[in-house]
N, C-alpha and C positions, 0 to 999 in steps of 0.2 A: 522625631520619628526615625526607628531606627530604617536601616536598607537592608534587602533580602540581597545574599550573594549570589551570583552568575550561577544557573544552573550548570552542571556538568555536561560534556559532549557524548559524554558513553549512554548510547538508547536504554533507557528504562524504561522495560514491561510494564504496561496500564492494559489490563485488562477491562472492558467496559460492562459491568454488569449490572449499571444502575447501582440503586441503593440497595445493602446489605440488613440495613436493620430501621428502626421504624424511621418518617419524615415528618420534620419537625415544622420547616418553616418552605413558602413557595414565592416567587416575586415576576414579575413580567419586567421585561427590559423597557425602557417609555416608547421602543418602536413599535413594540407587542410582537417583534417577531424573536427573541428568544425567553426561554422559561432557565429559572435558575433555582436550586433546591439545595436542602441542608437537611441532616440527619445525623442520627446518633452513631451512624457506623463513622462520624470524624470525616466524611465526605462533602464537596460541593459540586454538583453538577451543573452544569450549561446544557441544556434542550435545546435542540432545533421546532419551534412549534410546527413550521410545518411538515418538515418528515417526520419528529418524532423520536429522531436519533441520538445522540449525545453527542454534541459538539466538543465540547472537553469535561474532565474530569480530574480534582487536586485534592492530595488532602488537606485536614486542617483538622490541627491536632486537639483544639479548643472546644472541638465540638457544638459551635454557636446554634442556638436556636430561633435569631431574628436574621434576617437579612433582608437586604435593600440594594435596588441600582440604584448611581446618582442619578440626576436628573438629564447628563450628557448619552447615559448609560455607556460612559465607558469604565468605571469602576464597581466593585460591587463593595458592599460594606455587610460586616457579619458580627453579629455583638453577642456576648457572653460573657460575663465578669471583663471585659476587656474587648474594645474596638477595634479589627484590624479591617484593612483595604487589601482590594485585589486587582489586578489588571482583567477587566472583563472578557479580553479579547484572550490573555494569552494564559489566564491564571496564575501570573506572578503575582508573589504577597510582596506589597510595597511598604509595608510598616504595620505595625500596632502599636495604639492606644490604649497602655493596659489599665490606668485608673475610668475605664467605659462603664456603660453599665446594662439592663436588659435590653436594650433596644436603641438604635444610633439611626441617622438619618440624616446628608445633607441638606442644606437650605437651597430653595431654588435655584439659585445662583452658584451656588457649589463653594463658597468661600466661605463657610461655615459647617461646623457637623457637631448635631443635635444630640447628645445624649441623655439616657433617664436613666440615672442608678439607683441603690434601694434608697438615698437618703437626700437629695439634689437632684435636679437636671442644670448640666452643664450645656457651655456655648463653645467651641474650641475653635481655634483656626484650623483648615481643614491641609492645610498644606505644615505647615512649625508645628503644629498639636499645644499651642499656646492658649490657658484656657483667658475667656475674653469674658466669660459671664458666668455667675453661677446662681440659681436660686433654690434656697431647701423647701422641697413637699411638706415636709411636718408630719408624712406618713409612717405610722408605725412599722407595719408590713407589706409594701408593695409586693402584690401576686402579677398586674397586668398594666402593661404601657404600651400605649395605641401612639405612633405620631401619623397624621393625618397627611394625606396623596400632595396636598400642597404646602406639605410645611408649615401650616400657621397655626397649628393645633397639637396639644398633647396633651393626652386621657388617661389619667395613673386610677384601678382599683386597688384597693386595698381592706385591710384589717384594722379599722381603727376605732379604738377605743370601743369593743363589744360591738361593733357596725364594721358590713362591709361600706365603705363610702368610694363617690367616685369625685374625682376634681378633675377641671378641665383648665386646660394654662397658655396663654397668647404667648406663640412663640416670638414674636416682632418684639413685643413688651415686656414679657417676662410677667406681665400679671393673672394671676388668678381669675377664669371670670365662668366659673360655676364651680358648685358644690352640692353632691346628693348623698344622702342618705337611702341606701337601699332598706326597703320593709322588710320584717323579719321573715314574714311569709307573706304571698298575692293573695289575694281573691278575686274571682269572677262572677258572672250571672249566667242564670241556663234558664231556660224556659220549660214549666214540667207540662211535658206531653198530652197530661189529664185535665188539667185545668189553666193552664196556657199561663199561668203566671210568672211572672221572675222571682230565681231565688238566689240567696248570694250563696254562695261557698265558699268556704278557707282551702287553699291552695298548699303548694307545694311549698318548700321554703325556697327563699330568693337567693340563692348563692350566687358565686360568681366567677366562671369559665373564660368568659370571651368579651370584652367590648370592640363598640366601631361607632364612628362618626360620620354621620352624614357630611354631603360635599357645601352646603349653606349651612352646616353647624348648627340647625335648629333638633336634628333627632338623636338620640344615644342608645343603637340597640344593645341590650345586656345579656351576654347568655350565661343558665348554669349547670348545672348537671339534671335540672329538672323542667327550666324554663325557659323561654326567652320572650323577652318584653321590650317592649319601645319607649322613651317616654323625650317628652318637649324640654331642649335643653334650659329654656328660658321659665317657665313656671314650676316644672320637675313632675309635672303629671304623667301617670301611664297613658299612654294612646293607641296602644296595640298589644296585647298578650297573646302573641302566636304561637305557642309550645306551654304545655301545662300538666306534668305528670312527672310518668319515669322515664319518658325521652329526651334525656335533654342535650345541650347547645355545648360544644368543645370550639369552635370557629363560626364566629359571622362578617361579613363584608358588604356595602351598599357601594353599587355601580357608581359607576364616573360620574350619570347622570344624576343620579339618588333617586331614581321611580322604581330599583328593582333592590332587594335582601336578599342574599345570600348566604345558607347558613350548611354548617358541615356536624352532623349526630354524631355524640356515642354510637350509634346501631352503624355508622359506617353510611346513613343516607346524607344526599344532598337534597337539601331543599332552596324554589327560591318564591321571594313572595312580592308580590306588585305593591309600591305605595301611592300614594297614603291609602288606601282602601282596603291592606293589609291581606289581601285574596291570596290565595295560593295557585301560582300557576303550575308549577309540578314538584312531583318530587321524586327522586329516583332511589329509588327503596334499593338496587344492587350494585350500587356506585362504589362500593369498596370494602372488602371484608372485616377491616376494625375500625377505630375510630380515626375521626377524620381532623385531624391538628391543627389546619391553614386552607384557608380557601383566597382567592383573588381575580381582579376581574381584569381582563384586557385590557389597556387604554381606551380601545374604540367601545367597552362594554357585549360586545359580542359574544365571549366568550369566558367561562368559570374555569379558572385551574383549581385543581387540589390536591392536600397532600396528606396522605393516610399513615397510622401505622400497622399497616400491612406492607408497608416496602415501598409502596407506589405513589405516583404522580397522574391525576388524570386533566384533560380537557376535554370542556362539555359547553354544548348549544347553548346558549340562554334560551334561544326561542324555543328548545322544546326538550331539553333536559337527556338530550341521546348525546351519547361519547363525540367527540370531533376525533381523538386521537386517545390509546393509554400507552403513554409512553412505559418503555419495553422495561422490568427489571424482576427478579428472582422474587417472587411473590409467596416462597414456601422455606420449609425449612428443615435443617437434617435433626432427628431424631434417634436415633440411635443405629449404632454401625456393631460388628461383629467378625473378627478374621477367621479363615478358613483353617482347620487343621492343620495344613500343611504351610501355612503362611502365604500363600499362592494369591489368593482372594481376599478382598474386605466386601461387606455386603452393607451399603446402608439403605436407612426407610427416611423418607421425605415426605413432608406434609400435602405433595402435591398427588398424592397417591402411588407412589412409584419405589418399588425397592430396584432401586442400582449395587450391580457389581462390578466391582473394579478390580481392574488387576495388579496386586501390590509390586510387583517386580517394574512393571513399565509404565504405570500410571495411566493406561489407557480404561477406558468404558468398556466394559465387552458385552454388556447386558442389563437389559434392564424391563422389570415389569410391569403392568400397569391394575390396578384393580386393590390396593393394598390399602387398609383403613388410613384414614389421618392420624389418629392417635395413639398409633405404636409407641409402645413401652419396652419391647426385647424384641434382638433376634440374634439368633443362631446357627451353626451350620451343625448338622449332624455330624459324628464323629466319622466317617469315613468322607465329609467334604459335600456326598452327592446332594442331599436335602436340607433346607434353608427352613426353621422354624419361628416365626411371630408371636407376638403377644401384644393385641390391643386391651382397651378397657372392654370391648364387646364381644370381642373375637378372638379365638386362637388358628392359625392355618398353617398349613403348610406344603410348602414350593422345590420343585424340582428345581436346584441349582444348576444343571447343567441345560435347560430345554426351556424353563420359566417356565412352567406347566404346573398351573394349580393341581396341590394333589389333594388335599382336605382342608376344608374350610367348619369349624362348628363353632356355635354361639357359647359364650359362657355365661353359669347358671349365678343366679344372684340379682340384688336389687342393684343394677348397675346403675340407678339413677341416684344414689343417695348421697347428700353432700355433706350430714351431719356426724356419718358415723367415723367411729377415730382412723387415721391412715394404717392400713396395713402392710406392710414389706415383707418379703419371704427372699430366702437366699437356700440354693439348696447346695451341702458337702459334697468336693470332690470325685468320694465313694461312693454316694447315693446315699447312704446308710441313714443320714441326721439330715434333718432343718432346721433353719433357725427364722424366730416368726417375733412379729413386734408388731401389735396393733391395739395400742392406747396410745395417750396424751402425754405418760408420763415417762417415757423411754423404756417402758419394761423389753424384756428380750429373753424368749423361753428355747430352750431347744428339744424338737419333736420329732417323731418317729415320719419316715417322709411321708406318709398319707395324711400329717397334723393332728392325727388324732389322740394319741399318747405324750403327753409331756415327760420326756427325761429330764432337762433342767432348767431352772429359772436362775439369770443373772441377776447379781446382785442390784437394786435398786440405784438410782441416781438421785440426788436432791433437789436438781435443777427441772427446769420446764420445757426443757428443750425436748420434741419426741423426736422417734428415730424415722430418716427417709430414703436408709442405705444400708444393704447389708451386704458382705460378701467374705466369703470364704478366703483362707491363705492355701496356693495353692495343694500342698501337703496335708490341708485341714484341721491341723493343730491352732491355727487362731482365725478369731474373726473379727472382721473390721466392722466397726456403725458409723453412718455419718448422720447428724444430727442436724435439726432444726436450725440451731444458732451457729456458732465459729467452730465446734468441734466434732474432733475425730475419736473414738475409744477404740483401743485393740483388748482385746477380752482371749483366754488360755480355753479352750474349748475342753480340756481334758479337766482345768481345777476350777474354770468360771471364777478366775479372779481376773480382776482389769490390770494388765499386762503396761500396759501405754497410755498416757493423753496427752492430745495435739488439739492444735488451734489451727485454724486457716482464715483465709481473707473470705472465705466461701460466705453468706447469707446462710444457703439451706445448702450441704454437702450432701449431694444425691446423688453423684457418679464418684465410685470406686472400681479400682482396678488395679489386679495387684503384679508385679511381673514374673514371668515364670518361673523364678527363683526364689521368689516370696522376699528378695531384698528391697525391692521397693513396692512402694502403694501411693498410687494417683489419685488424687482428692480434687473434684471438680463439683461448682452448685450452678443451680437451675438459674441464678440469677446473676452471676458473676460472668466476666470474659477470661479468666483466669487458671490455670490448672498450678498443684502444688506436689511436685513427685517428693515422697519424703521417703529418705534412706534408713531402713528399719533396724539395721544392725549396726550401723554406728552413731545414729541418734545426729551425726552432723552433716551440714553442707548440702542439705536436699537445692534443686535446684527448681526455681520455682520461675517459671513460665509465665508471664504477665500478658493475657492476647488480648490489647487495645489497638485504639486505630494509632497511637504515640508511640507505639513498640519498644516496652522497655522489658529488657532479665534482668532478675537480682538473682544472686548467689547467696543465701540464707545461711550463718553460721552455727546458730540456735535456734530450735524449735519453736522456746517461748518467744522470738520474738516476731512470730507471728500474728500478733493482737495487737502492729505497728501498722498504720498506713505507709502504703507502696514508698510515698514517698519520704519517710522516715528510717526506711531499711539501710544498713550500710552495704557495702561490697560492689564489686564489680558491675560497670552496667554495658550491657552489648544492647543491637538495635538488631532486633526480629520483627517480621511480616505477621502478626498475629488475628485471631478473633475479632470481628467488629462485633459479635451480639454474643446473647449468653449460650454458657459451654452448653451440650445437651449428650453428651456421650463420649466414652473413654475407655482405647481398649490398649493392650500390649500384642502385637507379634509374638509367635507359638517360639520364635528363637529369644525375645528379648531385647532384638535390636532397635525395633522404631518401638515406639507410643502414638496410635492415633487419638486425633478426634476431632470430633464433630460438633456445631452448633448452629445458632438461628440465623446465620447468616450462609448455610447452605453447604458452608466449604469444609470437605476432610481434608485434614492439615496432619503429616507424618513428621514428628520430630523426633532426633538421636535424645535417647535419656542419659545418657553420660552428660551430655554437654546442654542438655535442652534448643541447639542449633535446631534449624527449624530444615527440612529437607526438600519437603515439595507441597505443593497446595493442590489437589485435586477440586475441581467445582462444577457442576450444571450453569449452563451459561442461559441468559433470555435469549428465547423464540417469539418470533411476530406471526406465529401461524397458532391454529385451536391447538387443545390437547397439551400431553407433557411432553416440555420439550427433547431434545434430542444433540442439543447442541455440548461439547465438553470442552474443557481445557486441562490438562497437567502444566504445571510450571515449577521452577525451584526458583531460591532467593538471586539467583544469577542472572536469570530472564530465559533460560534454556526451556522448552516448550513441546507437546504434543498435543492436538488438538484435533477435535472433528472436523471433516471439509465444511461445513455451512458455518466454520466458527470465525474467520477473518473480520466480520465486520464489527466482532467485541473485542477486535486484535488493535493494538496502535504503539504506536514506540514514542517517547519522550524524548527528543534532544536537543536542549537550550530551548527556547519559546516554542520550537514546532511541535507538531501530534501528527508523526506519519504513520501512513496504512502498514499495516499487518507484512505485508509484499516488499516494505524497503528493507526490514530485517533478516525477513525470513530464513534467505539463505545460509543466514551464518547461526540461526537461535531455533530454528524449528529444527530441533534435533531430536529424535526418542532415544539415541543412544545415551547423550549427555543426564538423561530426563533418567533412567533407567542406573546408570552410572552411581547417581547420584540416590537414590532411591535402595542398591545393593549394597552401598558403601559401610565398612567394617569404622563401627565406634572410634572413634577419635580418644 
């Protein structure tokens, strides 16, 4: 086991804003008074269950999706391709185990730690990492591994042999002692209302989401995207089909005691249901607005924590299914951002209904609106700065930038409901003069008179499958950019409609373009990526690509082609930047050139210098514990230098060596708007 080195003395800004992007995994400590979480934004959180607050927060660059307290609860353990340990109290990483596997867990005694990887479950010494045991699954595809509250159980699903099968394995012995075969689909009985008789029906099919084990190891509920069912570990019969459709099961859990199931929906409800009698005693149909990943029960069983992705962590009553507590965290997300003519202003749209303006010079909030769709697509500031323009899928409005004062709000015409017809993008010239429009399958790309109604040209066809979900102008409107479907970019000559350029990106789907005011460079960001790729258009080398993970790494890219390399196959320089924890969602340049924003699903605009891709300041909405949209802000840069709202101190804390001090030990020397502003005006490097 390697050792983590001495933290540094110099205070490091932790801002506390919960999780950033969705929560994967939830765990009670064995005293039931702290909650501990993991998610995709590369964060671990510690919860106070009874305030509610965040006791500390680290990152972890591995991004684990299992976690565990030991049974001391003084350690936590996080698995992921690789076992590491933490200090529960202080968040020191004390080592990893990187041959781990999905899911790790000490033995009661703590002198052992359990692991299940895709091909084995190992025994290791929990102190040397000396492995003591090892026995192979024989499973094809492990999807899912349960080890049970007391260690003496472990539940591997899988993909085997055209069957999902489940195997259950005595951790004391190392033997095997059950084996099922799930059906390929359930069936049920219903009684028909007319003539009272039973009739069977064929069901949903039996996939496979979620297992859990009862605490006497006689029940194994199985949930899947359609179902969940019970059945007797010992003769392998069903004894409860409690879900049967198109709602199905992502997380289930049986209490301490095992008389109560707990289970977490796709639809974002929790349900929980009495055994053996299989009753439903409630269900909370508004428990959390996506799906729900992890659920878990208090030691005393009093209490259901869960963990969504929509951001959140909640606790709920058992006895009657009302919140205990939702702990606090940014449960929305930025959408697209916009600067002002004069560079003064950025304005972004948040899924919380709220278009915020910021001040680009100082980094402070100076306004913000409330009443704005969820699912803004553009916006804009009029060219003299005073009026702020939208674009939902339902709506176009527009807003007094200087007052927040709706000025025009009208519905847009069309079947906004249709999800079969081809995607359409439109990109409108500079001059007004042209459009350019793309709505089929197959990339086509025409350009039209600006009301669409007149085709002037059609570019030349593509052979590929990739359709287009980007379009945008150079600023002088002699060419135009597409971002495509799959890894590419085409730059196409507006005046001769021949293709000018192709590029590759790390992108999935490249849907944010933005080109800088000089038309030398073009920002290539997708909807599913943490990544932005600034690629230098007139000398074809050394684009500087921006990598926003929770691991923060830049590469400096020498060739274009070699971007169809993973990250970590690039050669060149690597520096550490504060980046992206979720996907980009918007990308714009400064009217001079010097910053590049953007924005994504983890709520934060993030300014960086495009010369050098340095990252300058992070602007963000922070959680509020009161109704409504919150109120609360921070600006910071990579340095710790800070301006913030007054209600913002209690998401404030400083890191140095094991401590997490309040907001008020730094302040004096970090709460600065000058430094914050300094840094934000600063001329290219």
């Amino acid at each position: 086991m390697t050792t983590f080195p001495p933290n540094a003395q110099t205070p490091q800004l932790v801002v506390l804003s919960g999780h950033t992007a969705p929560v994967e995994a939830v765990a009670f400590s064995p005293d039931g008074q702290r909650i501990a979480s993991t998610g995709r934004d590369g964060r671990i959180i510690l919860w106070d269950v009874e305030t509610s607050t965040i006791h500390r927060q680290w990152a972890d660059s591995c991004g684990a999706k299992s976690i565990a307290f030991s049974p001391d609860g003084e350690t936590l353990i996080t698995a992921e391709d690789g076992v590491s340990y933490w200090n529960a109290d202080t968040g020191r990483w004390e080592g990893t185990f990187p041959n781990g596997g999905k899911v790790a867990a000490l033995s009661a005694d703590g002198e052992q730690l359990i692991s299940v990887g895709a091909e084995e479950i190992q025994w290791l010494d929990s102190r040397s990492g000396q492995l003591l045991r090892r026995v192979p699954h024989g499973l094809e595809r492990l999807e899912i591994a349960v080890i049970s509250e007391d260690r003496r159980t472990a539940v591997l699903g899988a993909w085997h042999q055209g069957r999902h099968l489940v195997r259950a394995w005595d951790l004391q012995s190392g033997d095997l002692t059950m084996q099922r075969r799930l059906p390929r689909r359930l069936w049920w009985k219903t009684r028909d209302q007319n003539t009272g008789r039973l009739r069977t029906r064929w069901g949903a099919q039996a996939d496979l989401e979620c297992l859990a084990l009862s605490p006497c190891g006689r029940r194994l509920a199985i949930g899947g995207r359609f179902t969940l069912w019970i059945c007797d570990t010992q003769t392998g019969r069903r004894t409860h089909l409690l879900i049967c459709g198109m709602e199905g099961c992502h997380s289930v859990v049986f209490s301490p005691d095992g008389k109560y199931l707990g289970a977490g929906l796709f639809s974002g409800k929790l349900v929980l249901w009495r055994l053996p009698s299989g009753e439903q005693v409630w269900c909370n149909s508004s428990a959390h607005r996506n799906w729900v990943s992890a659920v878990t029960f208090s030691p005393d069983g009093r209490l259901l924590a869960s963990a969504s992705h929509d951001k959140s962590v909640g606790l709920w009553e058992v006895s009657t299914g009302e919140p205990y507590r939702k702990l606090s965290a940014l449960q929305f997300e930025a959408v697209a951002l916009a600067y002002s003519p004069n560079g003064e202003r950025m304005a972004v749209a948040y899924t919380d209904e709220c278009l915020r303006i910021w001040n680009a010079r100082t980094g402070a909030l100076e306004r913000q609106m409330a009443g704005v769709p969820k699912d803004v697509r553009s916006v804009a500031f009029s060219r003299n700065g005073r009026m702020l323009s939208l674009s939902s899928k339902k709506v176009e409005a527009d807003w007094d930038a200087e007052s927040g004062k709706l000025l025009h709000m009208e519905a847009k015409d069309g079947d906004v409901g249709r999800t079969c017809a081809p995607p359409r993008t439109e990109a409108l010239s500079p001059n007004g003069r042209m459009a350019a429009v793309s709505q089929d399958w197959k990339g086509q790309i025409e350009l039209r008179t600006p009301d669409l109604q007149q085709i002037l040209k059609a570019l030349p066809e593509i052979d590929e499958e990739d359709f287009v979900v980007a379009l945008r102008f150079s600023p002088d409107g002699a060419m135009l950019a597409a971002g495509y479907s799959g890894s590419r970019v085409r730059l196409w000559d507006v005046e001769t409609g021949e293709l000018v350029q192709l590029m590759r990106s790390h992108a999935n789907s490249n849907s944010h373009l933005a080109f800088s005011p000089d038309g030398s460079l073009l920002a290539v960001g997708g909807d599913y990526d943490r990544h932005v790729v600034l690629c230098n258009l007139r000398t074809e080398t050394q684009p500087v690509r921006m990598v926003m993970i929770a691991n923060e790494w830049q590469y400096l890219i020498t060739h274009l082609d070699e971007f169809n390399v993973s990250p970590e196959e690039i050669p060149g320089e690597e520096v550490t930047l504060a980046g992206h924890t979720d996907h980009i969602r918007g990308i714009a340049f400064a009217p001079d050139g010097r910053i590049v924003a953007t924005v994504a699903a983890d709520a934060a605009l993030k300014l960086w210098d495009p010369a050098t891709g340095q990252l300058r300041a992070t602007l963000t909405p922070l959680p509020s514990h009161g109704e409504g949209p919150t109120e609360e802000w921070i600006a910071y840069t990579p340095e710790g230098y800070y301006v913030a709202s007054p209600g913002a101190d209690p998401c404030i804390r400083w890191q140095a060596g094991p401590e997490l001090l309040p907001a008020k030990a730094h302040a004096g020397v970090y709460c600065d708007p000058e430094q914050v502003a300094a840094r934000l005006n600063a001329q290219q490097s």
